[in-house]
C-alpha positions as CSV (number, residue, x, y, z in Angstrom):
1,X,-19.7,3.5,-11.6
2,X,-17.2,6.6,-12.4
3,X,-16.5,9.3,-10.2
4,X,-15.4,12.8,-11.5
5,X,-14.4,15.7,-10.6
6,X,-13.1,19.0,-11.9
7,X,-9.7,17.9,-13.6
8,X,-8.3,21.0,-13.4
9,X,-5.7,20.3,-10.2
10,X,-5.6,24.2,-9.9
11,X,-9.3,24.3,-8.8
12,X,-8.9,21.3,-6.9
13,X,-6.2,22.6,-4.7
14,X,-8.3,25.6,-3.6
15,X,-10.9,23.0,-1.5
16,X,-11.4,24.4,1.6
17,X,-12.8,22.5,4.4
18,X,-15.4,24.3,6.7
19,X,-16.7,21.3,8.5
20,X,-16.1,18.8,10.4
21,X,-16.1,15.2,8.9
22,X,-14.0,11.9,8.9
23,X,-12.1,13.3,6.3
24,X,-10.9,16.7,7.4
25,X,-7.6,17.3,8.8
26,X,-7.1,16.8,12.8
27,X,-5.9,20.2,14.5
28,X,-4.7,18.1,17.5
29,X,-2.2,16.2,15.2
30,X,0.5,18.4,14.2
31,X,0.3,21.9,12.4
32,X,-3.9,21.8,10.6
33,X,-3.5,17.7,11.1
34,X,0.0,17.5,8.8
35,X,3.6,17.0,10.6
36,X,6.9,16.6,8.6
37,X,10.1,14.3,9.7
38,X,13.3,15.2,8.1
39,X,16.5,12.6,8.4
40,X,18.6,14.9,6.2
41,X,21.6,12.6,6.3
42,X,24.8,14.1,5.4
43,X,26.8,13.0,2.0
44,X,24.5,13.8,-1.2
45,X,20.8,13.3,-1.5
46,X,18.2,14.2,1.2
47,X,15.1,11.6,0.1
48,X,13.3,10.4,2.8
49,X,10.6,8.4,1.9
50,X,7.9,6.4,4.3
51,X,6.7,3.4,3.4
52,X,4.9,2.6,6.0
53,X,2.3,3.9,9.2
54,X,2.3,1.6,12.2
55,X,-0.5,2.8,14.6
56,X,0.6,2.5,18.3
57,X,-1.1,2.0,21.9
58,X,-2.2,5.3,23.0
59,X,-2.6,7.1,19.5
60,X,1.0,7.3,18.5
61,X,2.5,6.4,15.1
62,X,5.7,4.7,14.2
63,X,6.4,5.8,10.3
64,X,9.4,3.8,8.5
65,X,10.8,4.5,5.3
66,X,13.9,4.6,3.2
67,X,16.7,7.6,3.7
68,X,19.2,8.7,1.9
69,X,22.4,8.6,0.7
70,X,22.0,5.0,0.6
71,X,25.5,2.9,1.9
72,X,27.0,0.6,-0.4
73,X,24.4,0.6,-2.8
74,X,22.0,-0.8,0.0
75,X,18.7,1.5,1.4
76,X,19.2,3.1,4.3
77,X,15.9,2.6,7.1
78,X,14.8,5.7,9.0
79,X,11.8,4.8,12.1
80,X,10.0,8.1,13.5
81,X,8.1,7.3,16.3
82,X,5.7,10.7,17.1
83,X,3.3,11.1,19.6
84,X,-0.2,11.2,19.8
85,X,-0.2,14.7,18.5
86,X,2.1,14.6,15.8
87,X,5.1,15.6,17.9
88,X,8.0,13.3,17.9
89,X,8.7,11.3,20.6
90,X,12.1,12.3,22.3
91,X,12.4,9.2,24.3
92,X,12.9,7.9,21.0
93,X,16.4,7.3,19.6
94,X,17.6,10.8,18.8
95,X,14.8,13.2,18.8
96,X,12.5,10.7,17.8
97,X,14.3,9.2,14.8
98,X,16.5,6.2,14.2
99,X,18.8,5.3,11.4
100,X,20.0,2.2,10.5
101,X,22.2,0.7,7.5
102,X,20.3,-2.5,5.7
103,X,21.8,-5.3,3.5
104,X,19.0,-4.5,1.3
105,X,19.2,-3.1,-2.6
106,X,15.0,-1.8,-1.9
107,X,13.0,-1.4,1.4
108,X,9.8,-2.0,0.7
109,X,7.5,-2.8,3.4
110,X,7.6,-3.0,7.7
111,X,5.3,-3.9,10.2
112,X,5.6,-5.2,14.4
113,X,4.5,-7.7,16.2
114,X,2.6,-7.3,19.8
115,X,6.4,-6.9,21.6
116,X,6.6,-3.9,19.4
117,X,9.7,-5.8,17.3
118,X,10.2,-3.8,13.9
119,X,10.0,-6.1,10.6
120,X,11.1,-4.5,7.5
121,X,11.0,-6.2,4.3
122,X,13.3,-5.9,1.5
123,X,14.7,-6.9,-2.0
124,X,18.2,-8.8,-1.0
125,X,20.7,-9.8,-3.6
126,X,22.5,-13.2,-2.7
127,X,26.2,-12.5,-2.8
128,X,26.8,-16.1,-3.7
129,X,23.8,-16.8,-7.0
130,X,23.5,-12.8,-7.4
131,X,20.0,-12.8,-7.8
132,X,17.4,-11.3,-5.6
133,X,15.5,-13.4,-2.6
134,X,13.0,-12.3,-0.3
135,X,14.5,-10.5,2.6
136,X,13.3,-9.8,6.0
137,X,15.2,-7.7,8.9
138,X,13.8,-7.2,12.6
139,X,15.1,-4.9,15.2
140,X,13.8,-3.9,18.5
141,X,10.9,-1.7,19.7
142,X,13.8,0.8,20.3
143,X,15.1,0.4,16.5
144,X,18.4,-1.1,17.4
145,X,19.7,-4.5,15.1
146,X,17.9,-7.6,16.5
147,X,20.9,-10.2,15.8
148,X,18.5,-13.3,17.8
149,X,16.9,-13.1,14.8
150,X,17.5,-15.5,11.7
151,X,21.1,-15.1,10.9
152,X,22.3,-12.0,12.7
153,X,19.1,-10.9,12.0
154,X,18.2,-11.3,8.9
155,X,16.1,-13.8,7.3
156,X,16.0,-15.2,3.3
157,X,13.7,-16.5,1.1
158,X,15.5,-17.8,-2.2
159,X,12.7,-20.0,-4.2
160,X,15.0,-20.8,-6.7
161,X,12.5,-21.9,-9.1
162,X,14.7,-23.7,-12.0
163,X,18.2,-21.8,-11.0
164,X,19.4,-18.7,-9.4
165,X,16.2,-16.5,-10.4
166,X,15.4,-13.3,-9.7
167,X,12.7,-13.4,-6.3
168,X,11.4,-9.9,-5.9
169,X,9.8,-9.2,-2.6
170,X,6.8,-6.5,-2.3
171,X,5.1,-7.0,0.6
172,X,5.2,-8.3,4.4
173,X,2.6,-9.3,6.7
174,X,3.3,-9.6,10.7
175,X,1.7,-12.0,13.1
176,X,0.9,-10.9,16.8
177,X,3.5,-13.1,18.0
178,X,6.3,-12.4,15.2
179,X,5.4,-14.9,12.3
180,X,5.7,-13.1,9.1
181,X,4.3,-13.7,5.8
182,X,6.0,-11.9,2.5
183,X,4.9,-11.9,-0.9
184,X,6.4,-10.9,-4.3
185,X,7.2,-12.2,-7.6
186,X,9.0,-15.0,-8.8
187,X,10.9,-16.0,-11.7
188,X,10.5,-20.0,-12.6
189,X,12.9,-21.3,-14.7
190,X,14.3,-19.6,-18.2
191,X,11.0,-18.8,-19.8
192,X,9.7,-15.7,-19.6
193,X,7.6,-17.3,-17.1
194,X,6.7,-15.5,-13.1
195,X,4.5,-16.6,-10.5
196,X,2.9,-14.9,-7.4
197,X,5.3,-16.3,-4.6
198,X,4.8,-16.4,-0.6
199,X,7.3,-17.3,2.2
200,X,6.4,-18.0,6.0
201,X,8.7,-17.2,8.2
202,X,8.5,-18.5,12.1
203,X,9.2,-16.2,14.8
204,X,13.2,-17.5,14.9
205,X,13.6,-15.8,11.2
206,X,13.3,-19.8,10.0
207,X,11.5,-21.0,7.3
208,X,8.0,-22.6,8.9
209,X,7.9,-25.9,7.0
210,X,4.8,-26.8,8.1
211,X,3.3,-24.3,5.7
212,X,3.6,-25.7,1.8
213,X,5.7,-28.3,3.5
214,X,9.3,-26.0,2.9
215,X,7.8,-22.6,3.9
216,X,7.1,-21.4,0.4
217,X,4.5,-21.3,-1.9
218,X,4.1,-19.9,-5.4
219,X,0.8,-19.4,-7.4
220,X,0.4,-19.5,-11.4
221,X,-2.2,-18.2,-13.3
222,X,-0.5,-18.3,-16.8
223,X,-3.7,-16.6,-19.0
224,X,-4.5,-17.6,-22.1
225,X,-2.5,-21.3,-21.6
226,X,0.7,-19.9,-21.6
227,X,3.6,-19.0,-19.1
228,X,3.4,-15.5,-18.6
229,X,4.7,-12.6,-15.9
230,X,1.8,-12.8,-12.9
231,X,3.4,-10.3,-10.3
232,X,2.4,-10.4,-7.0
233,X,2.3,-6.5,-5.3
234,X,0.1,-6.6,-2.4
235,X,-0.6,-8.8,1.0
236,X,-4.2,-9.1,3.5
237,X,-3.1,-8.2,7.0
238,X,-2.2,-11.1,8.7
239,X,-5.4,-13.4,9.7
240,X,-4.6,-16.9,11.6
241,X,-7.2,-18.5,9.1
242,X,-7.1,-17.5,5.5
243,X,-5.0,-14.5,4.1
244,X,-5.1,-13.2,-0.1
245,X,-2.5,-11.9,-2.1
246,X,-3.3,-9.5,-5.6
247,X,-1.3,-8.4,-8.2
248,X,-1.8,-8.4,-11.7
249,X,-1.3,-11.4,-14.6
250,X,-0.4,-10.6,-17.8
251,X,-3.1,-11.9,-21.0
252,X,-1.6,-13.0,-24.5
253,X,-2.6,-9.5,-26.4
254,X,-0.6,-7.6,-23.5
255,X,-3.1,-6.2,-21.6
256,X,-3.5,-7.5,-17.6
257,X,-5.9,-7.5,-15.9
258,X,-5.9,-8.1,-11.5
259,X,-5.2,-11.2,-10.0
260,X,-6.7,-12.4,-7.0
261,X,-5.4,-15.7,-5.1
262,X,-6.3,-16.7,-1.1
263,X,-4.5,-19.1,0.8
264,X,-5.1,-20.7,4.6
265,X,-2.8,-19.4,6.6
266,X,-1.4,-22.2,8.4
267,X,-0.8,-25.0,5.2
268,X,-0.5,-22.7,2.6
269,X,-3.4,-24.6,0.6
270,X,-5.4,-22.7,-1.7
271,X,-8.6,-21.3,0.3
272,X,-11.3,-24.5,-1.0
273,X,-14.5,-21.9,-0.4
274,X,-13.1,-18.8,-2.6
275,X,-14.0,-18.9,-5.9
276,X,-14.8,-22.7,-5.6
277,X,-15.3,-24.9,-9.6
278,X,-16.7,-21.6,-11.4
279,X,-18.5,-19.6,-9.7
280,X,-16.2,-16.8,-10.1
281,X,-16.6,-17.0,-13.9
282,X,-19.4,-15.9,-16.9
283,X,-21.2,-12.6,-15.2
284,X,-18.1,-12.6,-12.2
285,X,-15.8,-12.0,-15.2
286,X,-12.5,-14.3,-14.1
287,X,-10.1,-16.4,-16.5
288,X,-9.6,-18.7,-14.5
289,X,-11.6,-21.4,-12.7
290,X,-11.1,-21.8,-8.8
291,X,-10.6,-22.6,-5.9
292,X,-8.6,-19.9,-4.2
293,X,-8.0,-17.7,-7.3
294,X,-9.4,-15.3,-9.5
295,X,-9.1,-12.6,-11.6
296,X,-11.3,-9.4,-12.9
297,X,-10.9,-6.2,-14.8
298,X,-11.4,-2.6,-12.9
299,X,-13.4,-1.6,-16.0
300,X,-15.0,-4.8,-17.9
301,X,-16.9,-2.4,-20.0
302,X,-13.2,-1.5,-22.5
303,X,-10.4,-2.7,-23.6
304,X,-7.6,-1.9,-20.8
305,X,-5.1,-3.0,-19.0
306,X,-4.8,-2.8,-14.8
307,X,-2.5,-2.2,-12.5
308,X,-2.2,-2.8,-8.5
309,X,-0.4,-0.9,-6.1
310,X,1.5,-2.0,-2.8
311,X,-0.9,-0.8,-0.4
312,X,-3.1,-2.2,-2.4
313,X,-5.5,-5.2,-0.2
314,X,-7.3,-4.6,2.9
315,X,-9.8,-6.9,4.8
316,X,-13.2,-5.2,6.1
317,X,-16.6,-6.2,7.8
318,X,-17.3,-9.9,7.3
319,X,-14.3,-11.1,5.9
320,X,-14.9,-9.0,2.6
321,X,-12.0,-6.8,0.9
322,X,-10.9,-4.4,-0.8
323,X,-8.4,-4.1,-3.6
324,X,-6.6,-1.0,-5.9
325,X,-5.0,0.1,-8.5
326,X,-5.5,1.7,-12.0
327,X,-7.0,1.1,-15.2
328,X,-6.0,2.6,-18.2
329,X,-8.1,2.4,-21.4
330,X,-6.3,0.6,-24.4
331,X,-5.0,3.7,-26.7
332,X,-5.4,6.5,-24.0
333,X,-3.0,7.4,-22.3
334,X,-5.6,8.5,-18.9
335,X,-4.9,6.8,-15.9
336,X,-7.8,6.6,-13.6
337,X,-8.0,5.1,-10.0
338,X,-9.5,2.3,-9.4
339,X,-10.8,-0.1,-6.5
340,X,-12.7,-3.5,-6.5
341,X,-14.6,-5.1,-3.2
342,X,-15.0,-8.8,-2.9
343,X,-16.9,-10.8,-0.6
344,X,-15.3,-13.4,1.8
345,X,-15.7,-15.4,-1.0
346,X,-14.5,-13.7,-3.2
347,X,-17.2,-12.2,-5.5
348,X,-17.5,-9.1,-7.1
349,X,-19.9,-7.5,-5.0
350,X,-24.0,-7.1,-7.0
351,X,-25.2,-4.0,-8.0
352,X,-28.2,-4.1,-9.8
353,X,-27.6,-2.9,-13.4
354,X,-24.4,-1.4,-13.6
355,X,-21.7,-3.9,-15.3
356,X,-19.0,-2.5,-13.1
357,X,-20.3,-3.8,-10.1
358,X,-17.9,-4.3,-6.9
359,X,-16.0,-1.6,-9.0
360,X,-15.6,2.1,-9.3
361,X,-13.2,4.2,-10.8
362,X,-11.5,7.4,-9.4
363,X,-10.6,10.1,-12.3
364,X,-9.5,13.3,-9.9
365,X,-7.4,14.6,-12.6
366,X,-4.6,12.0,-15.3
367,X,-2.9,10.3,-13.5
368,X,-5.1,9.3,-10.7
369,X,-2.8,6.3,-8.8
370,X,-4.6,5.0,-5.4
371,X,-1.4,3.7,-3.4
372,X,-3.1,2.4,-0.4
373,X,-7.1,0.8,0.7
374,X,-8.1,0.7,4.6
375,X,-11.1,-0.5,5.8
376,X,-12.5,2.1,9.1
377,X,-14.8,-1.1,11.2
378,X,-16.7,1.9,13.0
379,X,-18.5,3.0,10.2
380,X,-18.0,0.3,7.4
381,X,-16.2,2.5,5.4
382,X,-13.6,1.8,2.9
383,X,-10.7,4.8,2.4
384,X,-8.0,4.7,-0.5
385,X,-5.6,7.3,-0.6
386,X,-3.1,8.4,-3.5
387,X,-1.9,10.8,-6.0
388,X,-3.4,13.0,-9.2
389,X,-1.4,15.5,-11.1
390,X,2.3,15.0,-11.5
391,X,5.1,17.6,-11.3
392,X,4.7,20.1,-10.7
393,X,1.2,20.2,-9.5
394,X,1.0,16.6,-8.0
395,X,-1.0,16.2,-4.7
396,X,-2.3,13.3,-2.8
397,X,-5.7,12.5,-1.9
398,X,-7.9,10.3,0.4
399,X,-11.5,9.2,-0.6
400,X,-14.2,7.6,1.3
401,X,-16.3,4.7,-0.3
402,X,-19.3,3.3,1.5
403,X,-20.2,-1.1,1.7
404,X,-21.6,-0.8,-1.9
405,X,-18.4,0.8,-3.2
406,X,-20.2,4.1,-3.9
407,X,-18.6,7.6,-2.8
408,X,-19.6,9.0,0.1
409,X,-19.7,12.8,-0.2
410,X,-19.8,12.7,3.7
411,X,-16.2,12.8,4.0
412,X,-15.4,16.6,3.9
413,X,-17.0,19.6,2.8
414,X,-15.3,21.3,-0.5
415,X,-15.3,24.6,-2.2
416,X,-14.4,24.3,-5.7
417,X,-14.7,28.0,-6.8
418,X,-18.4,28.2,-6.0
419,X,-20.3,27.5,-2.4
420,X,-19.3,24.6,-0.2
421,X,-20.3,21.0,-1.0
422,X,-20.4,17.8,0.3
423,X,-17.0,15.8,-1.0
424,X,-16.0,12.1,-1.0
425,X,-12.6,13.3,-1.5
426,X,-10.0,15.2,0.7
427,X,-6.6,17.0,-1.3
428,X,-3.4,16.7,0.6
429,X,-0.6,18.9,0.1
430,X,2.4,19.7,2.4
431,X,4.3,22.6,2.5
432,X,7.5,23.1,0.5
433,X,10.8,25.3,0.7
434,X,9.2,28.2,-1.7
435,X,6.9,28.7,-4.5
436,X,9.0,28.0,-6.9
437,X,9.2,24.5,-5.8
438,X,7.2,21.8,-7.1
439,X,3.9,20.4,-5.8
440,X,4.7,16.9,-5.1
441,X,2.9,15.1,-2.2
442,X,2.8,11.3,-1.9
443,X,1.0,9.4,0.4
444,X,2.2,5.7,0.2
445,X,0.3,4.2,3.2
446,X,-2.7,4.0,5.4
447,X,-3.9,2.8,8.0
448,X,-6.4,3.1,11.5
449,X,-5.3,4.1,14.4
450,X,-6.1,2.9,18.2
451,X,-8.8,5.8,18.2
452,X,-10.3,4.8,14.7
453,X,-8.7,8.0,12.6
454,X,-7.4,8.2,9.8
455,X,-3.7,8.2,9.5
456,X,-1.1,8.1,6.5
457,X,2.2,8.8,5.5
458,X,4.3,9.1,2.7
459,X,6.9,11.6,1.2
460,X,6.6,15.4,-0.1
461,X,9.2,17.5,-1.7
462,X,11.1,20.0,0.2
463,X,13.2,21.2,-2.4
464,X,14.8,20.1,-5.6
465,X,18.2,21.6,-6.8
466,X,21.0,20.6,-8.9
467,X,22.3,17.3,-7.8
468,X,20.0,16.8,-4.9
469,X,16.7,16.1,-3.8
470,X,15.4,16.9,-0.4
471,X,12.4,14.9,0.2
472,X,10.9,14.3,3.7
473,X,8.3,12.1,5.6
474,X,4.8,13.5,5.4
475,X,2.2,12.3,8.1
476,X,-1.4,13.3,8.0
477,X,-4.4,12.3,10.1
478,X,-7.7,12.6,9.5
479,X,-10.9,12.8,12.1
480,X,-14.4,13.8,12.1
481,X,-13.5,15.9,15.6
482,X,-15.8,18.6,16.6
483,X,-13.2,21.8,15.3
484,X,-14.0,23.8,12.3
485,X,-11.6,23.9,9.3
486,X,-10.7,27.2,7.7
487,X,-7.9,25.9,5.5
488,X,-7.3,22.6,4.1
489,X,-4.1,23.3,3.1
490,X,-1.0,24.8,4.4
């Protein structure tokens, strides 16, 4: 299945919502359901970027990202906590932000555990072996250094795989009670060989050697019988039973295609009832045989090659999920979204004669990136939300996918030049200094809230001059509320 819509960004940009559905913008949150949080550090460039939306009791949000000038070649982490409507939360460091220098060269993901702890995950160099290990850093609910924590609060994951290798973190996962799980890629020995990689971290920062038996466990997939690059990029919520990892693996003529690998969560053993012997191969379309991995292509109908993004895997109703990314045709240069639903098992979900079944693809406009899948329980909904366009007309979106992966125009109601229609898709765009700006919005995660809405964050541009760019936190939320819309954008 394909979904289409007018490429022409300048026609999608004039939707205008006059209804209400889960996918219009919440008045109660913010100005028209959008809020912006600028650091605006002093010292050179102003680019603040979330990474990451942390629901809280009550309806709030806790949204952490990277801010800039970075210190020492290290990111810089800014929390925002806001309120239930979109306000921040004074009570909150200083007006509802805190700053704090990190010993990492890349933040890339965060999360808290039930005592409101703050994880964030980054890339850390080892200043003894210089290469890159898996880094984790947790401070307090109020975002101040937690130094009980690991080794004055930091904790590393070096796999070391045949020498000091590069191990290069993109994902974490955090228990209730504090355990953490990260994933990312890494390098085993001299070949130009990488494997999907996963550490387990206790709630002391330690290495849990019960799982894997020293805490860490990699995963080859090595297409086509030879060593080859499989990065890992994206992490299941934490689950106390089994929990996946997807990235993609790289095939001998250069294309890749997704890769899919589940593990149970307290051993690290590969999950024996997903994809067991071959049943995820022939009509299911994986390379390799199981149990506990798999891979597919977005499109198995061309020649491509895939892609996965961060955000990128999300559990939903019955231990199913969701996962990602792009595909991009072999010789075109159109990038189309993508996204792929499994069952707990993990097969491609049927659909009676169409070959891209448990699959669709998202062509709003080249490129069309997904960055981020969630999966709403009240109505068995999946939502992905990204970007299409680039500078300087590039603008996120959110789409709304029912159990059988098929759009659901009941998402929002669009005007595309003519009379207003049922939409699967919702535009996001933020407001920037003037119009001579560019149009650059980026949502980078999602997630539910307490009250089952919609809520995402990510970065937009301010404004872009000579020698700086001046980039905030942009938070949106999303809910089929009773108000009527008269402008989707701002």
């Amino acid at each position: 299945m394909r979904i289409h819509l007018l490429p022409a960004l300048a026609a999608l940009a004039a939707a205008t919502a006059v209804r209400a559905g889960p996918g219009d913008f919440d008045p109660a949150f913010g100005a028209n359901g959008k809020t912006a949080v600028a650091f605006d550090q002093p010292g050179g460039n102003r680019a603040d970027r979330a990474i990451a939306t942390i629901p809280l009791a009550g309806g709030g949000l806790l949204v952490v990202g990277s801010v800039e000038p970075r210190v020492n070649a290290h990111d810089i982490v800014g929390f925002a906590r806001l309120l239930p409507n979109g306000q921040r939360d004074t009570t909150f460091g200083t007006d509802g932000k805190v700053v704090q220098e990190t010993v990492f060269e890349r933040i890339v993901d965060a999360g808290v555990d039930n005592d409101g702890r703050i994880f964030v995950g980054g890339q850390f160099r080892d200043p003894n072996g210089g290469d890159l290990e898996f880094g984790v850093m947790r401070y307090t609910a109020a975002g101040q250094p937690d130094l009980g924590y690991g080794f004055f609060g930091l904790a590393v994951a070096g796999f070391e795989r045949g020498g000091n290798n590069n191990d290069a973190l993109s994902a974490i996962r955090v228990s209730f009670g504090g355990e953490v799980f990260a994933v990312g890629s890494v390098k085993i020995g001299a070949a130009a060989d990488v494997d999907f990689g996963v550490a387990n971290f206790d709630v002391n920062g330690a290495l849990d050697t019960s799982f894997s038996d020293d805490g860490l466990l990699t995963i080859a997939f090595d297409l086509d019988g030879a060593a080859a690059p499989d990065d890992a990029l994206a992490l299941s919520e934490w689950n106390p039973n089994t929990m996946r990892v997807a990235g993609t693996a790289l095939r001998a003529d250069g294309t890749r295609v997704v890769a899919v690998a589940s593990f149970l969560t307290s051993t690290g053993i590969l999950t024996p009832a997903f994809c067991s012997d071959t049943s995820c191969q022939g009509v299911q379309g994986s390379l390799v045989a199981g149990p506990g991995k798999r891979t597919f292509k977005f499109d198995p109908t061309v020649a491509s090659t895939d892609f996965v993004t961060g955000g990128a895997l999300q559990t939903g109703t019955g231990g199913g999920f969701a996962v990602v990314g792009t595909s991009t045709t072999t010789g075109s240069v159109a990038v189309r979204g993508a996204i792929g639903v499994m069952t707990q098992s993990g097969l491609l979900l049927p659909r009676a004669g169409d070959p891209r079944f448990g699959r669709a693809l998202i062509d709003l406009g080249n490129p069309t990136v997904p960055t981020s899948v969630v999966h709403r329980f009240g109505d068995a909904h999946w939502i992905v939300a990204g970007y299409l366009g680039a500078s300087p007309a590039m603008v996120g979106f959110a789409g709304y996918f029912d159990a059988n992966v098929e759009a659901d125009t009941s998402f929002t109601m669009s005007s595309l030049g003519g009379p207003p229609l049922p939409s699967a898709y919702q535009l996001i765009e933020f407001p920037r200094q003037n119009a001579a700006q560019p149009v650059e919005t980026y949502p980078a995660s999602l997630a539910i809230d307490t009250e089952q809405r919609i809520v995402g964050a990510g970065s937009r541009l301010w404004a872009r001059s000579t020698g700086i760019e001046d980039t905030d936190y942009a938070v949106f939320r999303l809910d089929d509320s009773d108000a009527i819309f008269a402008d989707g954008f701002e």
